[in-house]
C-alpha positions as CSV (number, residue, x, y, z in Angstrom):
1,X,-8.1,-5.3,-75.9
2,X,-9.0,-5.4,-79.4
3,X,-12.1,-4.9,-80.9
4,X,-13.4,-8.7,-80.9
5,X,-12.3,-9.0,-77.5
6,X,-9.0,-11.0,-77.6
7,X,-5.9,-9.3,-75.4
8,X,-3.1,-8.6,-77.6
9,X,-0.1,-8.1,-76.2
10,X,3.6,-6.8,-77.5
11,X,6.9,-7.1,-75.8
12,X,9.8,-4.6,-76.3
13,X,13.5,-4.6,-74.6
14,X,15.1,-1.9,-73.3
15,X,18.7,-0.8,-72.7
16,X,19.4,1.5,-69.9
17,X,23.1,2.1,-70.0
18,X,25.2,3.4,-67.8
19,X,26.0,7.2,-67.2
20,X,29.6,8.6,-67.5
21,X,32.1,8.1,-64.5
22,X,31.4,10.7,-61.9
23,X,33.3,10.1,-59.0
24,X,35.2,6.7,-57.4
25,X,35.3,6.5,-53.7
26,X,37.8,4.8,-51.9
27,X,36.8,2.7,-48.9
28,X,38.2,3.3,-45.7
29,X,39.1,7.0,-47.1
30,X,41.0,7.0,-43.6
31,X,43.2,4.4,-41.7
32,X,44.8,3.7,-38.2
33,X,46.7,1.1,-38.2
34,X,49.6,-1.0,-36.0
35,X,53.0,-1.6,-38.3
36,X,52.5,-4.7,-40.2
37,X,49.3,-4.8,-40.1
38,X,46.9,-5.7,-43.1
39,X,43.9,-4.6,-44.0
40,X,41.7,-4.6,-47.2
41,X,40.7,-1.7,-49.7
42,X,37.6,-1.2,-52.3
43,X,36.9,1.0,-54.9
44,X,33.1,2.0,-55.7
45,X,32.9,3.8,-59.1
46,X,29.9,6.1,-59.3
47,X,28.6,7.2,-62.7
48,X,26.8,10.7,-63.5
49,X,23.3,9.5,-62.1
50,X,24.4,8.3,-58.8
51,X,24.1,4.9,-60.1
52,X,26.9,2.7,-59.3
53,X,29.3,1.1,-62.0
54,X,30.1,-2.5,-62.4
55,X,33.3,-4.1,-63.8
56,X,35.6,-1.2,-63.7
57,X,39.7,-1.7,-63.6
58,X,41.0,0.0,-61.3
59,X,44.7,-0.1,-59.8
60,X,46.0,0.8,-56.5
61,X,49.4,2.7,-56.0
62,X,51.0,3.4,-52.6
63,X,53.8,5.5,-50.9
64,X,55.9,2.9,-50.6
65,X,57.9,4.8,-47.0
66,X,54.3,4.0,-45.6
67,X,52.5,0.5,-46.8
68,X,52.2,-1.7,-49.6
69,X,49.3,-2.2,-51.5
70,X,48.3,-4.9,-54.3
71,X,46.5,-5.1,-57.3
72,X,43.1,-6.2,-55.3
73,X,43.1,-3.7,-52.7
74,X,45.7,-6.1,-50.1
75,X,47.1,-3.1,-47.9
76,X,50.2,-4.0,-45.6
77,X,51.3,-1.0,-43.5
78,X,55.0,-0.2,-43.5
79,X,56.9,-0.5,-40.0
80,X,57.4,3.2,-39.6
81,X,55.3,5.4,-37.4
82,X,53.7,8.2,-38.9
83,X,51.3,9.9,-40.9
84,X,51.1,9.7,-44.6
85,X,49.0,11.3,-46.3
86,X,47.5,10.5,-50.0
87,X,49.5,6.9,-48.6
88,X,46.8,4.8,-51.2
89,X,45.3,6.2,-54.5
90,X,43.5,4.8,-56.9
């Protein structure tokens, strides 16, 4: 308040911006699945401050002896028994 009584008032903006990328998690991290079978995979990017991070590329690779995988995260599992690990990273 100022000293003839009126409220003043100021405004500012502020820009919080994201920390560096500290970890990406892959969601499931595990799978068991029938052959031929489709499921679907995500990818949560974490930065330095726990804080998650928003429009990140990411791009999916697969073993191809154990599934296919697409560019959003489409998994189809390959018609082989077995377990493959490391089958999806990101």
């Amino acid at each position: 308040m100022s000293s003839d009584g009126l409220d003043i008032n100021t405004e500012a903006t502020i820009v919080i911006r994201p920390g560096s990328l500290s970890q990406i998690i892959l969601e499931p991290q595990s799978v068991s699945t029938s052959p031929s079978e489709q499921l679907s995979f995500s990818v949560l990017a974490i930065d330095e401050f726990g804080n998650p991070l928003t429009n990140i590329v990411t791009t999916f690779k697969a073993d191809i002896s154990a599934c296919q995988i697409d560019a959003f995260g489409r998994f189809t599992a390959g018609a082989g028994a077995g377990v493959y690990d490391n089958a999806v990273v990101v």
